[in-house]
N, C-alpha and C positions, 0 to 999 in steps of 0.2 A: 626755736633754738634747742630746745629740750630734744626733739625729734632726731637733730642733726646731732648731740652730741649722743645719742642712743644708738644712732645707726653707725657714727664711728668706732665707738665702746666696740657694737657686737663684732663688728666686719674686721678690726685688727685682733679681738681676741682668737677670733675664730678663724683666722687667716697664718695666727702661730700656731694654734691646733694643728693644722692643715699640715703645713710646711714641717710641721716634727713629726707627726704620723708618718708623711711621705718617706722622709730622710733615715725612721729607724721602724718603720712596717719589716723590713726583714733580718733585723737584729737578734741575736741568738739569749731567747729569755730561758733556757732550759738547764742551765747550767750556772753553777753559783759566780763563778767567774763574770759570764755574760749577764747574770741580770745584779749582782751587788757591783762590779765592777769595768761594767764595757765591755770586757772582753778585754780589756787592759789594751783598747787600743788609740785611749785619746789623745791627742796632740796638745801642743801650747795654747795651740787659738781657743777650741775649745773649754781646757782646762781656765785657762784667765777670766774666759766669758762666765764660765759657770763657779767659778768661787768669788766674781765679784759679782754677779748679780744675787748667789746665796747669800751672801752679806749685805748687799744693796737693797733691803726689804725696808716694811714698814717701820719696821721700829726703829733705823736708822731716817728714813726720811722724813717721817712723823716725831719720832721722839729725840733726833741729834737735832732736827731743824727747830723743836723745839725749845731745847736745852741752850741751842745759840740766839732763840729769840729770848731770853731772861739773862745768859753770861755774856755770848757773845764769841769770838773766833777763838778763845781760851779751852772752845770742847772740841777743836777740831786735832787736839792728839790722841780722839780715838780714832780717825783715819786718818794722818801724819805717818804717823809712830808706827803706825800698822804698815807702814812700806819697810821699816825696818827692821822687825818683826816678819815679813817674807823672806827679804835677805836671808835671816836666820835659818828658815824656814828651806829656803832652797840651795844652800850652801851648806847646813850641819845636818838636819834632819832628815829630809828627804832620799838620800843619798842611804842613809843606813833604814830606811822604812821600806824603800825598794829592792835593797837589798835582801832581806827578811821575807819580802813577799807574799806579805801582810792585806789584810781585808780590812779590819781593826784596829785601833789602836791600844785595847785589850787584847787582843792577839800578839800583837807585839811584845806587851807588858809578859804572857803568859812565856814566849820564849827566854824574855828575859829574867824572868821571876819563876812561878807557878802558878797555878788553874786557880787556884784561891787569888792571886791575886788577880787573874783574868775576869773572875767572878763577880769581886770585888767592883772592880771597875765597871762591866756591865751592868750591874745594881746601880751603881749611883747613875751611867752617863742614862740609863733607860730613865730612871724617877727624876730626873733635872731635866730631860726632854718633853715629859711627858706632864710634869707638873707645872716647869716652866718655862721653858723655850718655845715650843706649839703654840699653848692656850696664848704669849705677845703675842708670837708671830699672829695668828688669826683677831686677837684685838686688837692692834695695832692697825693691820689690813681691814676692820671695819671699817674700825674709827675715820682712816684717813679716805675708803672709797666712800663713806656717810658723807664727808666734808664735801668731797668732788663732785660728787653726784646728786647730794642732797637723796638719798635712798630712802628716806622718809615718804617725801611728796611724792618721790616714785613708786611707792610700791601703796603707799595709802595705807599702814602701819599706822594703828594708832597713837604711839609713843614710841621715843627713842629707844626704849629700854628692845620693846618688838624687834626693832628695825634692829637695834644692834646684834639680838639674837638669829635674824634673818640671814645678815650677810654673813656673821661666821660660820652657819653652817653651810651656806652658798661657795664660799672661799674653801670650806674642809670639806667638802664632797667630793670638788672639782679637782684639788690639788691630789684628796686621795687615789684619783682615780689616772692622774699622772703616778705617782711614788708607787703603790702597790700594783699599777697592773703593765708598766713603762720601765721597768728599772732603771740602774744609775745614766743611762747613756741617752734615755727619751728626756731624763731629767738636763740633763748635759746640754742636749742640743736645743731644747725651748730654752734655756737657762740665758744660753750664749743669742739666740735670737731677741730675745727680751730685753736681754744687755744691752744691744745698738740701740732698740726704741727707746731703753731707760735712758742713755747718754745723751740720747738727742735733745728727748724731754725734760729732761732734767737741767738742759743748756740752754731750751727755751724758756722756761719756766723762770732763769735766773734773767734772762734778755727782758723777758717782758714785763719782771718785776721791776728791775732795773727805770727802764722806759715809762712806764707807771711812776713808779715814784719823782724822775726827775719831771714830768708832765709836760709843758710844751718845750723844754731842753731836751727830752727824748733822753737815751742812755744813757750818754756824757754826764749830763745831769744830774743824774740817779745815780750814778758811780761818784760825781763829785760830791754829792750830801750826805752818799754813805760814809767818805772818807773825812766830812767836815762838820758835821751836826751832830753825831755820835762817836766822836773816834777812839774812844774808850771800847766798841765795841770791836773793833779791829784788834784788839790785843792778844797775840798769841800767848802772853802770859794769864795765867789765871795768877786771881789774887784770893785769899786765904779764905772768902766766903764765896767764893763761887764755888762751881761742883766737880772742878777739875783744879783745886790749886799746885802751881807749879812745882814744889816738891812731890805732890804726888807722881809726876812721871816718872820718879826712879825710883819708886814702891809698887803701889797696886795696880797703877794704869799700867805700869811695863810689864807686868807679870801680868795683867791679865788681858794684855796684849800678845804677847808671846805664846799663851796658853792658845786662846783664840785660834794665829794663825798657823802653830806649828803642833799640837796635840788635840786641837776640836774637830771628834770623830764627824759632825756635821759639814764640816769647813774641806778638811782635807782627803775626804775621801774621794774627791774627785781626780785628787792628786797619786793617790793609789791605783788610779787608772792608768795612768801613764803608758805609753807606748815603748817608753826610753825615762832613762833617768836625762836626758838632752831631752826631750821634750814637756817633762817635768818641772825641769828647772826654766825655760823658758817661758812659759804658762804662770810660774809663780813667779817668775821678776816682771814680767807682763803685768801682771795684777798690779804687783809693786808699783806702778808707773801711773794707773790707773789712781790709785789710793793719796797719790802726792793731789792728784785731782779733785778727789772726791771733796774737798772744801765747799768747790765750784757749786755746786748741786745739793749737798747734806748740811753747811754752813752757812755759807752767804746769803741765801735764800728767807733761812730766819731771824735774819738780820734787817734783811731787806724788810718781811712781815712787820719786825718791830719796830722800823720809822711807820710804816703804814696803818698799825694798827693797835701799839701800845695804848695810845689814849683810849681804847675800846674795850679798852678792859677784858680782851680774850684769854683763853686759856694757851699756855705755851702750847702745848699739845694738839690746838684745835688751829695753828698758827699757818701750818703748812698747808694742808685743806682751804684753809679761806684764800689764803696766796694766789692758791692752781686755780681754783674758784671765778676768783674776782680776775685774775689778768691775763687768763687764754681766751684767745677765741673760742666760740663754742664748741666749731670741727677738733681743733687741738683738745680741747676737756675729755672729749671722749678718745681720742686717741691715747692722751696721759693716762688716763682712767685704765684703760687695757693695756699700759703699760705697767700701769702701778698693780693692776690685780695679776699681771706678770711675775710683777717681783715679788709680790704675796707668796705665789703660789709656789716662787722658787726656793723660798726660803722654807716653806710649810712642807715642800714635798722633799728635796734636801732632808729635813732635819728628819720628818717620817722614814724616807729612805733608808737614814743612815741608824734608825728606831729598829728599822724591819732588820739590817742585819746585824748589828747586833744581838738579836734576839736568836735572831735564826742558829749563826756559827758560831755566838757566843754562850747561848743559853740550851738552845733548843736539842745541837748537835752535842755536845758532850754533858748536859745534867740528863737531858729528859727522853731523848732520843738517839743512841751514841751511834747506830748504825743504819743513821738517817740517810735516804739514797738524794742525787740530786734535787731530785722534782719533789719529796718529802722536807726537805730543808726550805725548797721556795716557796710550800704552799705555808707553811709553818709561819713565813715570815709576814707571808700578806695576809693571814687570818689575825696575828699578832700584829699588821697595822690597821687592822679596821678598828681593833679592839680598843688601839692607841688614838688611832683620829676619834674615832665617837670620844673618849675621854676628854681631847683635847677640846672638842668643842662645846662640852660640858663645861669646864672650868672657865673657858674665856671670858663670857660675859661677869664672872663675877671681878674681872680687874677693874671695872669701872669705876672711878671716883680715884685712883690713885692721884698721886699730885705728883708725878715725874715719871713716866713710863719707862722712858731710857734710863733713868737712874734707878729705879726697880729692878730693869734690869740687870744692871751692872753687880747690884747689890747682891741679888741672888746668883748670878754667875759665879762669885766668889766662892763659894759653897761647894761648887766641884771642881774651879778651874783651880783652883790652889793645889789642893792634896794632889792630886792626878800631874799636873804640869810639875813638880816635887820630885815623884813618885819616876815620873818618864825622865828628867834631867839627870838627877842622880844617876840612876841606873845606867845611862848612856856613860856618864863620866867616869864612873867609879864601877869596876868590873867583881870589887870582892862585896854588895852588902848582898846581903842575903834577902831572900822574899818574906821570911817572919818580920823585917827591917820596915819593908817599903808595904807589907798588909797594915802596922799598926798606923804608918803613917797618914795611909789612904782616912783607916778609919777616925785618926784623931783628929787630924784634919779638918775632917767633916764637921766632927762633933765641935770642936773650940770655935770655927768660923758661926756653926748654925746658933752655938750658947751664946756668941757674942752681940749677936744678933735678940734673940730671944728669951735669956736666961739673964735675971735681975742682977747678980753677981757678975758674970761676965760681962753683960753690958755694960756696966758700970767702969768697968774699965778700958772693955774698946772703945765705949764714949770718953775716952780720956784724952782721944788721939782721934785724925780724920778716918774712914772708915778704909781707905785706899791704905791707908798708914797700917791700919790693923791686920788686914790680908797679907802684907810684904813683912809683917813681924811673924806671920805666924808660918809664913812660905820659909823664912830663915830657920825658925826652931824645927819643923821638918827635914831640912834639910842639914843641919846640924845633929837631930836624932840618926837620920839614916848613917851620914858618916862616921857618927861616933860608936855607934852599933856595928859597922862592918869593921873597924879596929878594934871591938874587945871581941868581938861573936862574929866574922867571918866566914863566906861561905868555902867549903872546901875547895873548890878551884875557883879561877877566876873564871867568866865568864865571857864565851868565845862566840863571836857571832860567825852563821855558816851563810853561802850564797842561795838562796833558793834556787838560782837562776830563773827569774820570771821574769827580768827584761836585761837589755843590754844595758850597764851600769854607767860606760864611757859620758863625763860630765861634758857640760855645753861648754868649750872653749870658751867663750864670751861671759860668762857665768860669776866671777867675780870682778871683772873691771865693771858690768853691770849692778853689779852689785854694790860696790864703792859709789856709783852713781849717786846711785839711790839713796845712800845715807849723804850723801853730799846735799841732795836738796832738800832731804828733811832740814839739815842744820840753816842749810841759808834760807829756805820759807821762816824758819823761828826767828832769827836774825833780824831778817827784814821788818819782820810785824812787832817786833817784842817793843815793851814799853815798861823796863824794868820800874817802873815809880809806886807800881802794887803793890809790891813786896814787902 
């Protein structure tokens, strides 16, 4: 069995190798356009593929399927809310990011502000990629290909501690060698190929858990005992002690949701690629539709785990791994297996990617290098992601022992999604604050979430409140500072955005009645599932 699922692993990894070589072998990496952004020529299909399997990685499948094997369908408004959150995304934002004609979202800030605050921003988004977005992403994608594959017995690793250090740097070599020598559009095209296998599998995954659990009932079964023997854990309400309670989704979950999917240089740059602002916007209500989904696959799953496996005293985190484990077939384990180091890889090279250019155009071209030629800017970037991945895979192993991965990470997300997401709204909204406005915010920002966190005094008082509640108090006093600074110190003009002309801007006809959709089923999924008596 072992044999079989070894030879499925290799033959599907190495089968989307194959097929994204073929498809961008003669893609134009020479110039910054063609390797940070396609050549600005990606469509819907691909853009949807590849911002939902960028997000589709371990730490969503390992650490959401987790988080719902202890709460329950109460943490499925981190991908709910997230189709609403595109809406935004493909209706307010995108529209004026393509317009700009933009690589960055420091870029962006830089026209709308100044290079200080360009700077600014590439400082933080580089040290929150590099300190902790990566080093999940790669322990997460251990952790969860340890579970599947058991990489211990495989590899003959004397201890976990080995093995864990084996596969991260297994996963960061491979992924580096997609991001820094592949740019955005080899990343694009595995991205979206990986997507179909994650979908499949991840739909299997829930079938056969399903079918397991109900035992000679088969699925019926298993679908009726999830709905009758735990039905507390159906509840789209969180209640005040779990890690998602229902007031926080109109504080830190929506803020840093919104950050997520309409200001995360990792997230949206693929959307920078765009061929049209029509095929922009379709690629991200695409997504949209997908996300109303993603319960299917990132929630119910560890649900499922926790009728099977609660009395076993497992760890949340090690919940989804035993899942895939225990109720694929062997041939499927290793197929999942090459799909899951799929979504590893998208997320790790993604986020590297989008490491290397900001380095490149944000750092390299105007601090260090101002009259860097194209081929000087791209080698710039890929020495600056080796520099990055070795880092990254230095840190990872030291995440082991946390007690919530996904809510590790959520916690330190808040760190840069706040000020930045602040920083980009205002500026959009209000034409007169000035860039001295939105530098201190950047900076303070920082500094009250990371005190809050880490500084006895501060803590003391964000511990007064949920930590979701802390972040959406502190996103208000920012954006209250900015306003009230552009009405006494105002910048002398207002601020007037010009077209780049980098693509054809004409929106997709279908574009908001899709869009209404989408918020129409987030509210009836809540509807349907809620179980106001938590409250």
């Amino acid at each position: 069995m072992q044999a079989v699922t070894i030879f499925t692993f290799v033959f599907f990894t190495g089968l989307v190798g194959f097929i994204t070589w073929r498809m961008t072998r003669k893609d134009d990496h020479g110039t910054t356009d063609g390797y940070f952004l396609a050549g600005r020529s990606l469509t819907g299909g691909f853009i949807a593929g590849s911002l939902m399997l960028t997000n589709l990685s371990t730490e969503q499948l390992v650490g959401l399927n987790g988080a719902a094997f202890t709460d329950g369908f109460s943490v499925m408004a981190w991908e709910v809310i997230a189709a609403m959150s595109l809406v935004v995304m493909g209706l307010f934002f995108l529209p004026r990011y393509l317009k700009s004609g933009i690589a960055t979202i420091p870029e962006f800030l830089a026209l709308r502000y100044d290079r200080h605050t360009q700077s600014i921003t590439n400082v933080i988004f580089i040290f929150a990629y590099t300190a902790i977005l990566l080093p999940i992403i790669l322990y997460t994608g251990a952790t969860g290909l340890n579970g599947i594959l058991d990489m211990q017995a495989l590899t003959g690793l004397p201890t976990e501690s080995a093995t864990l250090w084996f596969t991260v740097w297994m996963v960061g070599i491979i992924g580096s060698i997609y991001a820094i020598f592949g740019g955005l559009r080899t990343v694009a095209v595995s991205d979206t190929i990986n997507g179909l296998g994650l979908l499949v599998g991840g739909v299997l995954i829930t079938w056969f858990g399903l079918r397991t659990l109900g035992g000679d009932g088969g699925f019926f079964q298993g679908l009726e005992t999830v709905k009758t023997v735990h039905p507390e854990k159906l509840n789209s309400i969180g209640g005040a002690e779990q890690s998602v309670p229902f007031s926080t989704l109109f504080t830190g979950v929506l803020l840093l949701n919104l950050f997520y999917w309409c200001t995360n240089q990792q997230i949206i740059q693929r959307t920078f690629g765009a061929s049209s602002l029509k095929e922009g916007q379709k690629g991200v209500l695409l997504a949209g539709f997908f996300k109303v989904l993603a319960p299917l696959i990132l929630v119910l799953p560890g649900v499922i785990a926790y009728h099977l496996y609660a009395a076993d005293n497992i760890k949340a985190d090690h919940a989804y791994g035993t899942l895939v484990n225990n109720v694929l077939p062997a041939p499927l384990v290793g197929f999942f297996a090459a799909v899951l180091v799929g979504a590893i890889l998208s997320s790790f090279n993604s986020a590297l990617n989008s490491t290397c250019t900001l380095f490149s155009l944000g750092v390299y071209k105007h601090w260090i290098k101002p009259d860097a030629d194209q081929a000087q800017l791209i080698k710039s970037g890929k020495v600056f992601g080796i520099v990055i991945a070795l880092s990254a895979m230095c840190i990872a192993p030291a995440l082991a022992g946390q007690e919530s991965i996904f809510g590790y990470l959520q916690q330190m997300n808040g760190l840069y999604f706040i000020p930045i997401f602040a920083v980009v709204v205002v500026g959009i909204a209000n034409r007169r604050v000035p860039a001295a406005a939105a530098n201190v915010a950047l900076l303070l920002g920082f500094a009250a979430i990371a005190s809050g966190y880490w500084m006895p005094g501060f803590k003391a008082l964000a511990g007064t409140m949920h930590a979701f509640h802390y972040l959406g108090l502190v996103f208000a006093i920012l954006v209250v500072l900015q306003l009230v600074w552009a009405a006494v110190a105002p910048r002398e003009s207002s601020w007037e955005q010009t077209d780049a002309q980098a693509v054809d801007l004409t929106p997709w006809k279908f574009a908001k009645p899709v869009g209404a959709l989408l918020v129409a089923l987030v509210l009836v999924i809540y509807v349907l599932l809620a179980d106001l008596s938590v409250l």
